[in-house]
N, C-alpha and C positions, 0 to 999 in steps of 0.2 A: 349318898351325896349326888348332886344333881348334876351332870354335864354341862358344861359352861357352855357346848354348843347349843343343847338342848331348847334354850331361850330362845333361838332362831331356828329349829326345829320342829317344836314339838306345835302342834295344829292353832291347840288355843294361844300358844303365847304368841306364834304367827300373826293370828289374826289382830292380836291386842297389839301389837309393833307395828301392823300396817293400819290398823285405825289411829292409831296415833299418826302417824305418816299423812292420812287419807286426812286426818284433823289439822294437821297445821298446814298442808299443803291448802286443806281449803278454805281455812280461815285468809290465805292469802289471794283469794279473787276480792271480797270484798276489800281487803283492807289496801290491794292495789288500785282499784278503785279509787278510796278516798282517798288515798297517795296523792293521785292523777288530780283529783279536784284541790286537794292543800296547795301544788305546786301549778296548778291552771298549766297540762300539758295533754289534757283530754284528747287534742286533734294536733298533738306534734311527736310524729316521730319520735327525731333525732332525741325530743326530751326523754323519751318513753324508754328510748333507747340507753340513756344515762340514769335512769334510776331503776332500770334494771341491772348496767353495768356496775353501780356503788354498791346496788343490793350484795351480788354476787361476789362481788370483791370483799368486801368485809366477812360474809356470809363464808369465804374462804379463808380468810387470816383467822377465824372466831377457830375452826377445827385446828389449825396448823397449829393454834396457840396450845390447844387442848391434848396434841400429841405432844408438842415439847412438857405440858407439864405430867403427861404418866409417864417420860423418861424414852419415849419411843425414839428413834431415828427417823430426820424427815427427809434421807437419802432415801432413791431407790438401790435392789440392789442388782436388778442389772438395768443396763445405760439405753433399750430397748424399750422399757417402759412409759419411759418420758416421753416417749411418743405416742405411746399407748392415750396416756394423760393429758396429750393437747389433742388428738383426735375423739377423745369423750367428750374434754371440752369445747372443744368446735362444734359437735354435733348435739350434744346434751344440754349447750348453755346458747353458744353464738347463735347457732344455726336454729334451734328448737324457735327460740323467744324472739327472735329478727322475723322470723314466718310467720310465728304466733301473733305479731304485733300490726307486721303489715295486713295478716288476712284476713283479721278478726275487722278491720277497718274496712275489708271491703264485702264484707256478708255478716250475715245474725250471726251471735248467738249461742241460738237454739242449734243451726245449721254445724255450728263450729266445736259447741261440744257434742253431739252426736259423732262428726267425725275423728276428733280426736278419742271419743271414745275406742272406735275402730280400730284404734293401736293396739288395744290387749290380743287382738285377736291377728295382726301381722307381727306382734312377739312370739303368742304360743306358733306359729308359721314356721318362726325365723327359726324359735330354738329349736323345733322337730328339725330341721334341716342342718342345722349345725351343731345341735348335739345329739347322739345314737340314744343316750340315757334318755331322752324324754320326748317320747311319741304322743300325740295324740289321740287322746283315749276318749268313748262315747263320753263318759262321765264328763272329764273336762272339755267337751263341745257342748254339754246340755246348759253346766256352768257360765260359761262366757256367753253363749246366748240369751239367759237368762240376766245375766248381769247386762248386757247392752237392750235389750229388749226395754228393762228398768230405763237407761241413760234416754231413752226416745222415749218416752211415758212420762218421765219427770220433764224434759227439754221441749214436748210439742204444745204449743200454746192457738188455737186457733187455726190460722191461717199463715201462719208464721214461717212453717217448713214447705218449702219447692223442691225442685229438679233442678232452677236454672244455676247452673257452676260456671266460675270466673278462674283465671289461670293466679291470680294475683288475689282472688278469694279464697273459696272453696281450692281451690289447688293448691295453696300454701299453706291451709290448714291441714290438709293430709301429707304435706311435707314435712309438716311439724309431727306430728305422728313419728312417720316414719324416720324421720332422724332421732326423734324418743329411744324407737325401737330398737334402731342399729346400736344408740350407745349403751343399753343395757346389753346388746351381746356382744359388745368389746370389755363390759364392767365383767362378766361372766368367766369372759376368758379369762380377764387379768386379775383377780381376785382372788386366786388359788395363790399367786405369788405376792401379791400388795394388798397391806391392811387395807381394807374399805372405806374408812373413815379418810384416812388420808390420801387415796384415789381420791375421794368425793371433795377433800381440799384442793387439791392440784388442778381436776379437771373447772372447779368455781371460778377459781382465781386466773387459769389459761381463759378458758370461756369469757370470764369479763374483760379481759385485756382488748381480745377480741369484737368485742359489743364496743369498748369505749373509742377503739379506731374505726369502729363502721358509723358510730353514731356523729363523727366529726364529719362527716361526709356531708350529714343534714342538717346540724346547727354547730354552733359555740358551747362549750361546755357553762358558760355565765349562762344557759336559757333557765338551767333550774337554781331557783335562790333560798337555801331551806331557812325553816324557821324551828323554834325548840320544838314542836308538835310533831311536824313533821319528820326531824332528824330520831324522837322518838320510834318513830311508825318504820324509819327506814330500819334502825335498827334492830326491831320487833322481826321483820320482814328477812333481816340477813337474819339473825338465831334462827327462824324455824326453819331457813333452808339448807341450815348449817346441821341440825338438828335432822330433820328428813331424811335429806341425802346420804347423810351418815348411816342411819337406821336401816333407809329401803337398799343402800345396797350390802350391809349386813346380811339382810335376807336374800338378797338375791344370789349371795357367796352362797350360803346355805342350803339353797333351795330350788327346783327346778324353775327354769324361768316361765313354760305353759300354767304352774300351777299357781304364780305370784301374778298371773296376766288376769286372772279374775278378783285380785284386790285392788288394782287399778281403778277397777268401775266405784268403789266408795269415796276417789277424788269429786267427781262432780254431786255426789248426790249429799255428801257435805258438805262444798263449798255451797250451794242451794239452801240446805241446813242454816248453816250458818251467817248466809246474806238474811236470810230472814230474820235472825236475833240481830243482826248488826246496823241493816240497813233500813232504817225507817218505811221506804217508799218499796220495800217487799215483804210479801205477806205470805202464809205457809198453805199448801193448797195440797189437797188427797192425791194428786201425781206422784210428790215428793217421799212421801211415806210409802207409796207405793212403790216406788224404784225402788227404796232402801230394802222393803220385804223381797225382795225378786234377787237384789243383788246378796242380798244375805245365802238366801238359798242358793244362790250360784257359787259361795264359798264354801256352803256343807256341802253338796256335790263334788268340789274340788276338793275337801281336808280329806273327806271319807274313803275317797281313793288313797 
């Protein structure tokens, strides 16, 4: 009989949890996208900021529902966590996607997922420093480089990538990163003591609380008006992050976090993937296939250890 851990263990079924992960996280660039154009909030904040806040808010009631029905407890059971829970969600929900939305506004891109790529390799960083169990080994540096090498292959387009960096651009996309970073090594910590799944509800639902008081700062919550299409898509939008979140931080209970920092890199080269079937006006180009072989190989390098 098989270990029920094993599922989050064992190399291939890893990989097949975090391609699923890597699949619906990146089905959601395009389909934020056409979110932005159904609700005409392309060049507004405050709006951008409210349907990321109902995303995540639903996206958290959807688990919370899912624990009370296999009979779990949606107490913690010590009173220390709960703080635990609103500091993932600050940094994993508020903080991440408030940076991600301003910086992205003010640089490419190409520029912005290259840098956010950069995160997998300030996680494997973080976790050699704060956990003794997981050092950095040649293997998994040959890995992550190989996987980010892909992320700039797939993302350079021309003339598209520079040097020049904005504090409110390029600065707040490596922001976004790095609060990525930190809140998967408070999920790390906290995970040995709280189901994962409902960590990943609690921190949804703090995080959008949080999104939906900063985004009153820039409009009126009436800026966005849904219609049946769009209430569709948002809904689409919360399941897979309800779905994701659950999953990647299953694995990351499971598993060292230097070695989960190389399936990271299959977020972009997916969502790439899959703007191409989705979005008319993108077409599939030998960069993309190329990332995807490079970042492959930077995950056998990392199981094989």
């Amino acid at each position: 009989m098989i270990d029920r851990d094993n599922l989050f263990t064992w190399p291939p079924a890893v990989f097949f949890w975090a391609l699923v992960c890597a699949l619906l996280w990146g089905s959601a660039f395009p389909m934020v996208k056409t979110g932005f154009v159904m609700l005409d909030i392309q060049h507004n904040t405050g709006g951008k900021l409210y349907f990321a806040a109902y995303r995540f808010l639903l996206a958290g009631l959807m688990i919370f529902a899912g624990v009370v029905v296999s009979g779990r407890s949606l107490l913690l059971s010590r009173h220390r966590d709960y703080g635990a829970m609103v500091l993932t969600g600050l940094l994993q929900t508020t903080l991440q996607y408030t940076f991600f939305y301003i910086g992205l506004s003010n640089t490419t891109g190409v520029k912005a997922s290259i840098i956010i790529a950069s995160g997998s390799f300030f996680l494997a960083l973080f976790s050699h420093l704060w956990f003794k169990d997981d050092p950095i080994s040649v293997r998994k540096s040959t890995g992550l480089i190989l996987g980010f090498l892909g992320i700039v292959l797939v993302n350079i387009r021309g003339s598209s990538l520079d040097f020049h960096m904005t504090l409110t651009g390029e600065g707040f996309i490596l922001l976004t990163a790095l609060s990525s970073t930190l809140a998967l090594v408070v999920v790390k910590k906290t995970a040995l003591r709280v189901y994962p799944p409902l960590m990943s509800a609690y921190q949804l639902v703090t995080g959008a609380a949080a999104l939906f008081l900063l985004a009153l700062f820039f409009e009126s919550p009436t800026v966005l008006t849904f219609s049946g299409p769009s209430l569709v898509l948002l809904l689409y939008l919360s399941f897979l992050s309800a779905a994701a979140f659950s999953l990647w931080y299953l694995l990351i209970k499971h598993n060292r976090l230097s070695s989960m920092a190389v399936y990271r890199f299959l977020i972009p080269v997916c969502a790439a993937l899959l703007s191409v079937a989705i979005i008319d006006s993108e077409h599939l180009q030998w960069p993309a296939l190329a990332a995807l072989v490079m970042v492959c190989l930077g995950m056998v390098l990392t199981a094989r250890e």
